[in-house]
N, C-alpha and C positions, 0 to 999 in steps of 0.2 A: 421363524419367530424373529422378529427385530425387535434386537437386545437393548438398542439404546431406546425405542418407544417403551420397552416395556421399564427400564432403568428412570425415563422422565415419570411414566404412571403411577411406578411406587413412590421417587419423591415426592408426587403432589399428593400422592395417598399420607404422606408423612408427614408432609407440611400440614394437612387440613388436623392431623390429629394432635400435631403443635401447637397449633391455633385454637382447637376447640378446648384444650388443658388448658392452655395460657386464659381464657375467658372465662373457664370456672374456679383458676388461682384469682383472679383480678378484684372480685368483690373482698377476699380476707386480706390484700395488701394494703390495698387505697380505701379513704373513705367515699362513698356511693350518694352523688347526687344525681338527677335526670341526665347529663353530660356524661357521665360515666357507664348508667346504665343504657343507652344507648350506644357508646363505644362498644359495652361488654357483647351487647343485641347482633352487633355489625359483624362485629367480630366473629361469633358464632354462624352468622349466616355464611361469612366468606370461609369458614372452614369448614358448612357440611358442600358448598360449592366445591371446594378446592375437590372435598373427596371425592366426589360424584363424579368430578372431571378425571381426577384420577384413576377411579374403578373404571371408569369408561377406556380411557387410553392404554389400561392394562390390559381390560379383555378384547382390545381391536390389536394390542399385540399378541396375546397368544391364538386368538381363530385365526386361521390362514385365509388370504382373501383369495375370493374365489374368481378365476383370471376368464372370461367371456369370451369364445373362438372369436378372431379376425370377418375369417369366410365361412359362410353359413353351408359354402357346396363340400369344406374340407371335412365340416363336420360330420358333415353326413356320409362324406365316403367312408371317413373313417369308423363312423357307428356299423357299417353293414361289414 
């Protein structure tokens, strides 16, 4: 398992859930014209990205990649 992909996977898991609060606090702070509700819009979409990209990077850290023989004759001697 490599700890630092999996260390970057949960922070952009974390970022996206920063991101997706911070754009449903944003309509009770400010007042809401087309300009805002399109910030709020954007906003939401780059944080369910962020997550996605994060659940992604997390579960290619913890499966173990699966490493392809060199030589196809080693393989086989080694199978019999």
């Amino acid at each position: 398992m490599d700890r630092k992909q999996l260390t970057a996977g949960l922070s952009e898991i974390g970022l996206g859930v920063i991101l997706f609060f911070s754009a449903l606090e944003l309509p009770s702070i400010l007042t809401i014209d087309t300009t805002m509700e399109l910030l709020i819009f954007i906003l939401k979409v780059l944080s369910y990205i962020s997550i996605v990209i994060g659940i992604i990077t997390t579960i290619m850290a913890i499966i173990p990649e699966v490493k392809k023989p060199k030589n196809k004759e080693v393989w086989v001697e080694k199978k019999k």
